[in-house]
MIKE-379311 format. One record per residue (C-alpha): x, y, z; residue in one letter. Coordinates in nm, 4 decimals. Layout:
N
{{X, Y, Z}, "a"}
...
//
This chain:
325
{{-5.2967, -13.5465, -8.0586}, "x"}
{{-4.9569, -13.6934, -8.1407}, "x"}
{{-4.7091, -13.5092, -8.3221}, "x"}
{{-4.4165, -13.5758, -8.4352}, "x"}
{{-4.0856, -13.5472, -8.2571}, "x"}
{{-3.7164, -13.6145, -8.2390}, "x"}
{{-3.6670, -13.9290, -8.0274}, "x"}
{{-3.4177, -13.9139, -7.7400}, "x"}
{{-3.3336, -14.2962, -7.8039}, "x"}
{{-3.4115, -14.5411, -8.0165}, "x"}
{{-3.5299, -14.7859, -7.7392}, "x"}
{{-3.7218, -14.7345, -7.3798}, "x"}
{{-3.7511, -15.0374, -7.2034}, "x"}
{{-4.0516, -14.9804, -6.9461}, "x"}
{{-4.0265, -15.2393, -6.6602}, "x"}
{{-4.3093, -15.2347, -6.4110}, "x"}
{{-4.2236, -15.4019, -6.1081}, "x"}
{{-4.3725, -15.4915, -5.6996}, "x"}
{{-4.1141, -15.6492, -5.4488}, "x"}
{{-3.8037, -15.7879, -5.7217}, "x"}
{{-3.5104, -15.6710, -5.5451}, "x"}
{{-3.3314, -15.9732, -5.6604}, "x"}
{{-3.3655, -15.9667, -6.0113}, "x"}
{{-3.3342, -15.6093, -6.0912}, "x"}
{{-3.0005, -15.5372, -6.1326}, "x"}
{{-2.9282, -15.8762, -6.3030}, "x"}
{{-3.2168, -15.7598, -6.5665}, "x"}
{{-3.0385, -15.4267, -6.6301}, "x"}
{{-2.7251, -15.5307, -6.6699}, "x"}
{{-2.8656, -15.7800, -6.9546}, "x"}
{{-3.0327, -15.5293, -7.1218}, "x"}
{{-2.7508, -15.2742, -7.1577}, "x"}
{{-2.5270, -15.5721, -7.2732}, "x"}
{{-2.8219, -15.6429, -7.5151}, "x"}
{{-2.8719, -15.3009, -7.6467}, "x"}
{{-2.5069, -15.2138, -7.6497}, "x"}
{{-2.3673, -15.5304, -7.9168}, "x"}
{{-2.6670, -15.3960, -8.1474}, "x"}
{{-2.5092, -15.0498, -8.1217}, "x"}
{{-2.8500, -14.8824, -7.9769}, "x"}
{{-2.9400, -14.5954, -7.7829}, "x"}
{{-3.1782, -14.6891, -7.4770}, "x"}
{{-3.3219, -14.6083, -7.1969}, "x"}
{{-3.4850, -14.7960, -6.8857}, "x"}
{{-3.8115, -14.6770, -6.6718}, "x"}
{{-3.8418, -14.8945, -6.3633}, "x"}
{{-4.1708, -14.8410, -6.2398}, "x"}
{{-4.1827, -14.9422, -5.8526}, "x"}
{{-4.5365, -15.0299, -5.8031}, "x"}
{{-4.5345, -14.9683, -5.3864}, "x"}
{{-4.2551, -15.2405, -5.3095}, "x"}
{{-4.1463, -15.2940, -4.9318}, "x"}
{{-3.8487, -15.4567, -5.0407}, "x"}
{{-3.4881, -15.2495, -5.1406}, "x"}
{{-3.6075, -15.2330, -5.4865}, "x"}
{{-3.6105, -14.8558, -5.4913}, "x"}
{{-3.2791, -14.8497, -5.3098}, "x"}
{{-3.1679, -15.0570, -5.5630}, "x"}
{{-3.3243, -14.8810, -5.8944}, "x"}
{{-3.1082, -14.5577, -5.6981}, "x"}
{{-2.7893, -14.6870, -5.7353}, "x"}
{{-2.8031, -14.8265, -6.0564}, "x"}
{{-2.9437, -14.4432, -6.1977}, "x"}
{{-2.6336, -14.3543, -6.0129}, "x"}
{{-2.4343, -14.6105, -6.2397}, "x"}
{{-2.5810, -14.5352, -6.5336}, "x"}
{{-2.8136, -14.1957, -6.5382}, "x"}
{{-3.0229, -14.3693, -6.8727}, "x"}
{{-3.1961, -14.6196, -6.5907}, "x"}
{{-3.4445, -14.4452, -6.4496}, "x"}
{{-3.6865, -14.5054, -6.1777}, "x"}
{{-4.0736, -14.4201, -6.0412}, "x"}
{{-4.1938, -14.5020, -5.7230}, "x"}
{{-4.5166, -14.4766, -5.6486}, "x"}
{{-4.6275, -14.4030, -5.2914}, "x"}
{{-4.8584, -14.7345, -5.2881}, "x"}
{{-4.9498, -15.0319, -5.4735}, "x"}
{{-5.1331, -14.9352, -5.8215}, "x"}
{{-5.0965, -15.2321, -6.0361}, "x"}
{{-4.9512, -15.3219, -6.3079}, "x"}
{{-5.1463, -15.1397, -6.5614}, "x"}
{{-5.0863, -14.8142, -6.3283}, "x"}
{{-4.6776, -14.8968, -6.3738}, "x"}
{{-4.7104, -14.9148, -6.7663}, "x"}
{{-4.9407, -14.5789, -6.7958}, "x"}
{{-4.7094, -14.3678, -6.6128}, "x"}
{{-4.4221, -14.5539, -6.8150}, "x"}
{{-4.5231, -14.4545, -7.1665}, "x"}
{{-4.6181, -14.1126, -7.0586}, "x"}
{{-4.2318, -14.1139, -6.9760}, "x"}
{{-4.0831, -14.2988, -7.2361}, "x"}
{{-3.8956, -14.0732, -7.5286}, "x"}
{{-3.7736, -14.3986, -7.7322}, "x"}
{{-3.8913, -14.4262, -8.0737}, "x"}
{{-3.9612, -14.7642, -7.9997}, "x"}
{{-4.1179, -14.8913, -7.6988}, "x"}
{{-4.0637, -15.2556, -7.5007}, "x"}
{{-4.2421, -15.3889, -7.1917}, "x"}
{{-4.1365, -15.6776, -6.9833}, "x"}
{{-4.1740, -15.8070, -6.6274}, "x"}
{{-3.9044, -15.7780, -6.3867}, "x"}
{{-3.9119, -16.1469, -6.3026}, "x"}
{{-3.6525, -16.2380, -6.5763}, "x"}
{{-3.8796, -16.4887, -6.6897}, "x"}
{{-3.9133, -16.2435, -7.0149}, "x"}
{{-3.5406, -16.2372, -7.1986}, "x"}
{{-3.4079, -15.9008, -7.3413}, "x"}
{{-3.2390, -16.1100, -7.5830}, "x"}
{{-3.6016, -16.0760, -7.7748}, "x"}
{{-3.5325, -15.6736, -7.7527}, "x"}
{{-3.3248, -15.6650, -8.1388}, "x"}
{{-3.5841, -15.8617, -8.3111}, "x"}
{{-3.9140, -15.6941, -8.1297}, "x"}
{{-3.7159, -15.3497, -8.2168}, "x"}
{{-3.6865, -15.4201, -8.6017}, "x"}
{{-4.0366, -15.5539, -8.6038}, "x"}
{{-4.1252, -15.1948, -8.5478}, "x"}
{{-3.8636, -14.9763, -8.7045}, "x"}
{{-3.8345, -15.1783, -9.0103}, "x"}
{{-4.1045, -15.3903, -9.0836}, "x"}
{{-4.3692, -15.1195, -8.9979}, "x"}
{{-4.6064, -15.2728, -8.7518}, "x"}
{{-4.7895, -15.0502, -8.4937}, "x"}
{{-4.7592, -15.3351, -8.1932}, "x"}
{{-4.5485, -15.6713, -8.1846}, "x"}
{{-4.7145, -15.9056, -7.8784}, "x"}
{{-4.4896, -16.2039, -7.7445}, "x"}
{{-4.6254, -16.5097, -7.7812}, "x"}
{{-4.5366, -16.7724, -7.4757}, "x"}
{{-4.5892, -17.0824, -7.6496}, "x"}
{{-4.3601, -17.2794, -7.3932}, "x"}
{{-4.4622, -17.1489, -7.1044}, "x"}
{{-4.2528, -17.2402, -6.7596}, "x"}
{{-4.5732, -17.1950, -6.5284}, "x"}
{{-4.7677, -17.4063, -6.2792}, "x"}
{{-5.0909, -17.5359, -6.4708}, "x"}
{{-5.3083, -17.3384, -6.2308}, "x"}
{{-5.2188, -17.0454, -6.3897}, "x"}
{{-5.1303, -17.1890, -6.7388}, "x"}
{{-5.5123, -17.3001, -6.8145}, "x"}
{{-5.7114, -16.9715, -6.7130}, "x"}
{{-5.4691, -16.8175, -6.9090}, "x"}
{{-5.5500, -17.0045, -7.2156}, "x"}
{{-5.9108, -16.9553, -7.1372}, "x"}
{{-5.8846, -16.6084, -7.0979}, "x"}
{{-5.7237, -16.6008, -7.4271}, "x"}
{{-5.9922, -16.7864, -7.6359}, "x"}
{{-6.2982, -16.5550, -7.4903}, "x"}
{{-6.0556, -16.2804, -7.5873}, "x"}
{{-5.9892, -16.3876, -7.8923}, "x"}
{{-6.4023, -16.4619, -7.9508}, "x"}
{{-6.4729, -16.0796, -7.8170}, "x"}
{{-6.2026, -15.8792, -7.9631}, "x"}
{{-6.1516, -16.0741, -8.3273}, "x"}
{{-5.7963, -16.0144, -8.2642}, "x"}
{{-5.6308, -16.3356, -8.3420}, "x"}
{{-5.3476, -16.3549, -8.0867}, "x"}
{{-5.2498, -16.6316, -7.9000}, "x"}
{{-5.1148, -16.4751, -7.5611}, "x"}
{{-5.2677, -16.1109, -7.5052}, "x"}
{{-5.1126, -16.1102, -7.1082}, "x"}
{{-4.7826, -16.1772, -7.1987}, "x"}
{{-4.5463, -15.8667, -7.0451}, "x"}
{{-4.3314, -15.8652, -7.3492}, "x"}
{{-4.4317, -15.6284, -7.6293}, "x"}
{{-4.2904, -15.3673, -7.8329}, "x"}
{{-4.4823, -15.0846, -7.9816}, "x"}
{{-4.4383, -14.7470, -8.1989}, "x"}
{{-4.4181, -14.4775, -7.9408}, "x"}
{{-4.7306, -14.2977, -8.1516}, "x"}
{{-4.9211, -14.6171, -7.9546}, "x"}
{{-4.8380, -14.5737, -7.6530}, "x"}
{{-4.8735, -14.1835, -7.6296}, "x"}
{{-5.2630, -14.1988, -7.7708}, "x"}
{{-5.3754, -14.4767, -7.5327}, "x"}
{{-5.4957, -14.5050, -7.1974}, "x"}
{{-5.4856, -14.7831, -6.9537}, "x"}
{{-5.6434, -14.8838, -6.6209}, "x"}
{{-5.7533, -15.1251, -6.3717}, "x"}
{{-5.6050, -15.4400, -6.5192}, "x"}
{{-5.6541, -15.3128, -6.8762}, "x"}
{{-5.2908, -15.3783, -6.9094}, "x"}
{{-5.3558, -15.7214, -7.0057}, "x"}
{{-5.5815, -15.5957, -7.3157}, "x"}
{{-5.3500, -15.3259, -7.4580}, "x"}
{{-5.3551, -15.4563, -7.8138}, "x"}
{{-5.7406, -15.4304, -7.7932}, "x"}
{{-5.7185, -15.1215, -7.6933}, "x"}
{{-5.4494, -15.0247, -7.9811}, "x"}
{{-5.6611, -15.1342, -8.2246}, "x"}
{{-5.9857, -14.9491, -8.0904}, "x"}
{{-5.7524, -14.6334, -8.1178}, "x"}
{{-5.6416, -14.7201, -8.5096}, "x"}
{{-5.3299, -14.8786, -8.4652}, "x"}
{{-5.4575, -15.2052, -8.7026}, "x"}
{{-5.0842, -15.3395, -8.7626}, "x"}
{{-5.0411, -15.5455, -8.4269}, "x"}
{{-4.8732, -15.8938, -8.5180}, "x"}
{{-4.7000, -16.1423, -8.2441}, "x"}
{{-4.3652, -16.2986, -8.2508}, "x"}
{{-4.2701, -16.6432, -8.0327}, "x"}
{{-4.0809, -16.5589, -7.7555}, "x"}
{{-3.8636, -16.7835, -7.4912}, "x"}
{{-3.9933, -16.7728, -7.1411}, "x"}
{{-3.7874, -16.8856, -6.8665}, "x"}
{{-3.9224, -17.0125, -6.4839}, "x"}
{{-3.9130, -16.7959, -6.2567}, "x"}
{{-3.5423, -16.7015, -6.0768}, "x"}
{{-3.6331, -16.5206, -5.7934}, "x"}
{{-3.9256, -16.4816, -5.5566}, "x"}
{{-4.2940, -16.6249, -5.6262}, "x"}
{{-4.5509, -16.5209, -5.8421}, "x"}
{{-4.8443, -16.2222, -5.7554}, "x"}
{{-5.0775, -16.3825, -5.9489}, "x"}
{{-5.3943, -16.5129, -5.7974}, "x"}
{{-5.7528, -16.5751, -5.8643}, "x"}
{{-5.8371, -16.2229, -5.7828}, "x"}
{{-5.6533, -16.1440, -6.0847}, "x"}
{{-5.9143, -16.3572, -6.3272}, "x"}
{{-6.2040, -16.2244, -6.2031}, "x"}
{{-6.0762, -15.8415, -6.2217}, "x"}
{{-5.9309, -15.9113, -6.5986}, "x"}
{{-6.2791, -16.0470, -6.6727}, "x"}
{{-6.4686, -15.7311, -6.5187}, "x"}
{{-6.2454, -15.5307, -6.7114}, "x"}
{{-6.3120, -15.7388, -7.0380}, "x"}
{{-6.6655, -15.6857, -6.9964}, "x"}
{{-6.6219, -15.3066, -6.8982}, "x"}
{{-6.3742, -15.2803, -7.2639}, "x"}
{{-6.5898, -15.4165, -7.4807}, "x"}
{{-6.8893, -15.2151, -7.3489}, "x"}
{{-6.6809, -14.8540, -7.3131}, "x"}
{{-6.5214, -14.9650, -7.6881}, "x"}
{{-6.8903, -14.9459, -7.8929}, "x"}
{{-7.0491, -14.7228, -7.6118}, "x"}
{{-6.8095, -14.5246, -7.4416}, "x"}
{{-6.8483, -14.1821, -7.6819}, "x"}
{{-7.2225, -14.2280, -7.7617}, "x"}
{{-7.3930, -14.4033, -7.4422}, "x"}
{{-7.7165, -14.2638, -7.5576}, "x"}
{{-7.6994, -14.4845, -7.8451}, "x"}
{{-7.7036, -14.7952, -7.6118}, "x"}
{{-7.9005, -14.6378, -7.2842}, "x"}
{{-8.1446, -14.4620, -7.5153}, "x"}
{{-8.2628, -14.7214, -7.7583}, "x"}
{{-8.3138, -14.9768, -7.4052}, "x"}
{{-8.5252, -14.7138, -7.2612}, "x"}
{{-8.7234, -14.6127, -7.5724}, "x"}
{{-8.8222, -14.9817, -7.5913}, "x"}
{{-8.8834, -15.0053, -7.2956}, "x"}
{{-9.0827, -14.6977, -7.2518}, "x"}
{{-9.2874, -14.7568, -7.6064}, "x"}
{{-9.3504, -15.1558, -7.4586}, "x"}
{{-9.5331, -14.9903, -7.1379}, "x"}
{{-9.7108, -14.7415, -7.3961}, "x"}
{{-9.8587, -15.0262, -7.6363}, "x"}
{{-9.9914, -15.2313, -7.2893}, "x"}
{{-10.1248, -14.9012, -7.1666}, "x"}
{{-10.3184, -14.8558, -7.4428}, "x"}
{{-10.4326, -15.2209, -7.5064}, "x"}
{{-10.5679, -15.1962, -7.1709}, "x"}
{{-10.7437, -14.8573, -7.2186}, "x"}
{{-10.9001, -14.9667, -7.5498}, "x"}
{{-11.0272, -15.3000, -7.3798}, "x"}
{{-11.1709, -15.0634, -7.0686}, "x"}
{{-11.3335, -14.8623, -7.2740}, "x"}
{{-11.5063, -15.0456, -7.5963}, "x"}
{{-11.4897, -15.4166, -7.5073}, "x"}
{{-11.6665, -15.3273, -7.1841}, "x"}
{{-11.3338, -15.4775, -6.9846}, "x"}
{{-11.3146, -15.3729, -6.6106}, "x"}
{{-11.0935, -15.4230, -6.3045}, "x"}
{{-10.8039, -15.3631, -6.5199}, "x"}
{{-10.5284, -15.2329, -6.2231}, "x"}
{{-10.5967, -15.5911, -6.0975}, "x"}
{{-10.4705, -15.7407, -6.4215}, "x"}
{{-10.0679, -15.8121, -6.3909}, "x"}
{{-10.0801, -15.6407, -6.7411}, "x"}
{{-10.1350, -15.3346, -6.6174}, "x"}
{{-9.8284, -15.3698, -6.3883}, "x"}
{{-9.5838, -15.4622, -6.6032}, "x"}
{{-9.6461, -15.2386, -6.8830}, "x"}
{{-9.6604, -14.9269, -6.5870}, "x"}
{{-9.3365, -15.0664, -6.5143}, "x"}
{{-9.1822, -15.0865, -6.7837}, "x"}
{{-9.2657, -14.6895, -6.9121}, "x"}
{{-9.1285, -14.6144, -6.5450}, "x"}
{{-8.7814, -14.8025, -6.6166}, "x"}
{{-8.8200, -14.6944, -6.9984}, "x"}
{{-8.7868, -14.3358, -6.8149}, "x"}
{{-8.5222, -14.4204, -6.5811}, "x"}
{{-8.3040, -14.5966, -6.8615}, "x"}
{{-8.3416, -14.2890, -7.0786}, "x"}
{{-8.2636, -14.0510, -6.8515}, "x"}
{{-7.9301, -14.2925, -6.7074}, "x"}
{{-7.7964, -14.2700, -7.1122}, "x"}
{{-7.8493, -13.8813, -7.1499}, "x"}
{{-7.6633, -13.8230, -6.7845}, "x"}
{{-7.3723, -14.0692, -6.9291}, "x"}
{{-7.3721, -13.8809, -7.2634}, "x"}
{{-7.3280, -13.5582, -7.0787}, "x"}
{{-7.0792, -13.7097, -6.8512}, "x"}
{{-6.8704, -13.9025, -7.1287}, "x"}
{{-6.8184, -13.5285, -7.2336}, "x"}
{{-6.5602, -13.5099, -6.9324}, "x"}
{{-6.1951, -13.6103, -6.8522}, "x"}
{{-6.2133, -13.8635, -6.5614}, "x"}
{{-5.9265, -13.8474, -6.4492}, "x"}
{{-5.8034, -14.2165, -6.4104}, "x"}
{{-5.4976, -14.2213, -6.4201}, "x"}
{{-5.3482, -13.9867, -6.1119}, "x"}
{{-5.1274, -14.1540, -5.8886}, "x"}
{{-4.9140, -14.0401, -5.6000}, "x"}
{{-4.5760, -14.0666, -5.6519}, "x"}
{{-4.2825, -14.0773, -5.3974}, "x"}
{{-3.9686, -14.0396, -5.5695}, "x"}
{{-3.8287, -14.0579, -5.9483}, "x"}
{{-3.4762, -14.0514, -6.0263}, "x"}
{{-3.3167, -13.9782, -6.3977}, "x"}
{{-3.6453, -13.8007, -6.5298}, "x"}
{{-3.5062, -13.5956, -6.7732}, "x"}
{{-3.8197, -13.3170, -6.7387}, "x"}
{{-3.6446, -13.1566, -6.4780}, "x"}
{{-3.9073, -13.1606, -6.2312}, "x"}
{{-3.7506, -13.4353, -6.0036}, "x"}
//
């Protein structure tokens, strides 16, 4: 459970990242600039997400510069939602900001996000991209993905992928994300209690540098995991409640055929009943009434375990201030 603590810095600016070796130091540099006119304390997490580029080289030198950058590598490529876990398990700012390393997201947002939080209370502030600078192959899944969002969660925001976000660190310490999960973080949020999540317009910029990682493969994962949240959100501590009541319909469906069939056998004179599809389907569904039943007490038993998720290999760090770098 959370407790509470004395901050390091007001700010930690978590910035997961795969292959950005030109923007990097160009983002940092505009953050500290950023953070430095509003006269507050931050830190930065670069999160290298198994580049083959000089990023790491490049997130070295700049902890060498300035020891309040810091840097992760991990040994191979995670994902994004991999980069952010490890991040907030990290980050020792009161308040907490994502955003890509493209530059596409603008740290000039970082003072306003920041006293979202710190003054006006709210548990998670989500930017908004209402002008966004993308091709339209990725700007209309996107919107669809937002309305069956929307539709599932009840959450009324209008851009749940966007990278920018700023949250209480209380958030970010009590939640746990995965696979591309990332992308759902205030659903997540407010499955955990944290019900004050608002969203704030925010500029986005086209892309500087490089070319986009996003692809189709993308879309079908963040619908999987959609599917897989909303499921693991009403089921995930009492599986029984959803395996078990299947089965015992099931099972009591097969029972009431069974014993149709036995009554017709035996007083309305009825014969050649195991040739009667009937008899079948109601022996198969006690059979899968069993199965399912059985399926929701192994889950409930299971559910009753740590799993583990989130264990990653990583290469290097550099500025982590646990001193066991």
């Amino acid at each position: 459970m959370f407790k509470k603590q004395d901050f390091l810095m007001d700010i930690s600016v978590i910035i997961p990242l795969y292959n950005e070796e030109e923007s990097i130091g160009e983002l940092a540099d505009w953050i500290i600039r950023v953070v430095d006119k509003e006269k507050l304390s931050c830190e930065i997490i670069f999160v290298d997400d198994g580049s083959t580029d000089s990023s790491w080289n490049i997130i070295e030198e700049l902890n060498r510069w300035k020891p309040d950058i810091r840097g992760i590598k991990f040994r191979r490529n995670y994902g994004k939602s991999a980069a952010l876990n490890r991040g907030f398990d990290l980050a020792s700012g009161e308040v907490v900001i994502t955003m890509d390393a493209d530059l596409q997201d603008s740290p000039e947002e970082i003072p306003d996000l920041y006293r979202l939080i710190k003054v006006e209370g709210f548990d998670l502030v989500s930017g908004w991209k209402k002008k966004r600078h993308d091709p339209l192959g990725k700007r209309l899944p996107s919107k669809f993905f937002n309305w069956t969002t929307r539709r599932i969660s009840k959450l009324m925001l209008h851009d749940f992928n966007c990278g920018l976000k700023a949250y209480k660190n209380e958030v970010v310490k009590n939640i746990e994300i995965y696979g591309e999960m990332h992308r759902y973080i205030p659903v997540i949020a407010k499955g955990a209690g944290f019900t004050k999540i608002t969203e704030k317009v925010v500029n986005h910029s086209p892309r500087k540098y490089g070319k986009s990682k996003y692809g189709l493969e993308r879309i079908m994962k963040g619908y999987l995991d959609l599917i897989t949240l909303t499921f693991v959100s009403k089921f995930g501590k009492r599986p029984m409640h959803f395996f078990g009541l299947i089965g015992t319909l099931l099972f009591f469906a097969g029972f009431i055929i069974a014993g149709y069939l036995t009554y017709a056998k035996l007083f309305m004179m009825a014969y050649k009943m195991t040739e009667r599809p009937l008899f079948y389907f109601g022996l198969l569904a006690m059979v899968m009434g069993t199965q399912v039943f059985v399926a929701g007490f192994l889950a409930e038993m299971i559910s009753t375990n740590s799993l583990h998720r989130n264990e990653y290999l990583i290469e290097k760090m550099v500025g982590d201030k646990s001193g066991d770098n």
